[in-house]
C-alpha positions in Angstrom: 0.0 0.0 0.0 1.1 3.4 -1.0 0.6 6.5 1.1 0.7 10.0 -1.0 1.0 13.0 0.7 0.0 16.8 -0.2 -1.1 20.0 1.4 -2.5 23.1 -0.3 -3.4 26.5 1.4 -6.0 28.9 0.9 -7.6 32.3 2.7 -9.2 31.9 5.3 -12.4 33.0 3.0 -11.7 30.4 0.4 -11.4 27.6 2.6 -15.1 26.3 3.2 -15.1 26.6 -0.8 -11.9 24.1 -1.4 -13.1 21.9 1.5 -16.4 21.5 -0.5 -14.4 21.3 -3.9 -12.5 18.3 -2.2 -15.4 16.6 -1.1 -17.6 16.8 -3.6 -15.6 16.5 -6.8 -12.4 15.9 -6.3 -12.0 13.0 -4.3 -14.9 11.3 -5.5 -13.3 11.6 -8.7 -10.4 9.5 -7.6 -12.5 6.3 -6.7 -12.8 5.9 -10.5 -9.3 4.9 -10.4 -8.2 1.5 -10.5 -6.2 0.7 -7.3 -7.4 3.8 -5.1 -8.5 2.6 -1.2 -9.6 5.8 0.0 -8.2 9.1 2.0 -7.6 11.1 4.7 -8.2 14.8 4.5 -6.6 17.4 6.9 -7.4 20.8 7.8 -6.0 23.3 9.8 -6.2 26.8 10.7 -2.9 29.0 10.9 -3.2 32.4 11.2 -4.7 34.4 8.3 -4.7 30.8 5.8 -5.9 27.3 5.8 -3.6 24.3 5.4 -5.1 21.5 3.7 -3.3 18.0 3.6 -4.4 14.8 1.6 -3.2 11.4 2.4 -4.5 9.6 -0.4 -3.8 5.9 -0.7 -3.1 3.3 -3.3 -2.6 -0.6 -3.4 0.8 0.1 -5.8 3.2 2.6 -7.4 0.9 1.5 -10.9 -2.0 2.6 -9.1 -0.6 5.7 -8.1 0.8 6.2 -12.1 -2.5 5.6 -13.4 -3.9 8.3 -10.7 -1.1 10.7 -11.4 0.6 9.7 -14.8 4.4 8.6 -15.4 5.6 11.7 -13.7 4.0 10.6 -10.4 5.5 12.9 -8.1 3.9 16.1 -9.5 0.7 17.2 -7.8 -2.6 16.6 -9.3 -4.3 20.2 -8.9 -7.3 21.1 -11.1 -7.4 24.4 -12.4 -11.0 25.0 -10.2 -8.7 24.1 -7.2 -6.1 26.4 -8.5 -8.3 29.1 -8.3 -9.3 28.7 -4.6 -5.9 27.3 -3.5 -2.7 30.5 -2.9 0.2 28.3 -2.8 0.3 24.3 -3.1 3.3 21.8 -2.9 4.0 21.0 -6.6 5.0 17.5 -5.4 3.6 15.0 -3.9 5.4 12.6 -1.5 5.5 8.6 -1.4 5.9 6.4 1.7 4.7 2.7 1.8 1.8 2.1 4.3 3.7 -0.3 6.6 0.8 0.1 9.4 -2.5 1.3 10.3 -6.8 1.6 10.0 -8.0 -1.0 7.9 -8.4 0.5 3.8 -10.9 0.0 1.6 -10.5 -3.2 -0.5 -11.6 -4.1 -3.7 -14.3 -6.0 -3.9 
């Protein structure tokens, strides 16, 4: 299992917006992809902006190259995300799951 990690940040005004975006389109969007069991996603208040962070999981590196594409590591940021989002890591880190909740598995 492969863990994939990202943060975004956005105002403090455009945060309820990107948290919506996330749920509604975004990651739902991602379930239509072979190998995907599901996410985490973290949100936290700093001052004057909001840090998002998704941990996004995959049963294998293909999995996460037919999410992401051959150059895995770049982020995966639609351009209505763009928008809401001011700054965004432009990649996106890889660790291998070696504990944790029980993941969605295929059925």
């Amino acid at each position: 299992m492969i863990g994939r990690l990202w943060r975004g940040w956005t105002t403090t005004e455009d945060a309820d917006a990107y948290e919506e975006l996330l749920r509604t389109r975004i990651l739902p969007g991602i379930h239509l992809v072979a190998g995907y069991r599901g996410a985490y996603l973290l949100r936290c208040d700093v001052d004057e902006e909001v840090e998002f962070t998704t941990l996004t999981f995959f049963e294998s590196m293909d999995a996460v190259r037919a999410f992401a594409g051959e150059e895995y590591e770049v982020a995966v940021v639609p351009p209505e995300a763009r928008q809401l989002l001011t700054r965004f890591d432009e990649k996106s880190a890889h660790h291998e799951v070696v504990e944790g909740p029980v993941l969605a598995t295929a059925c």
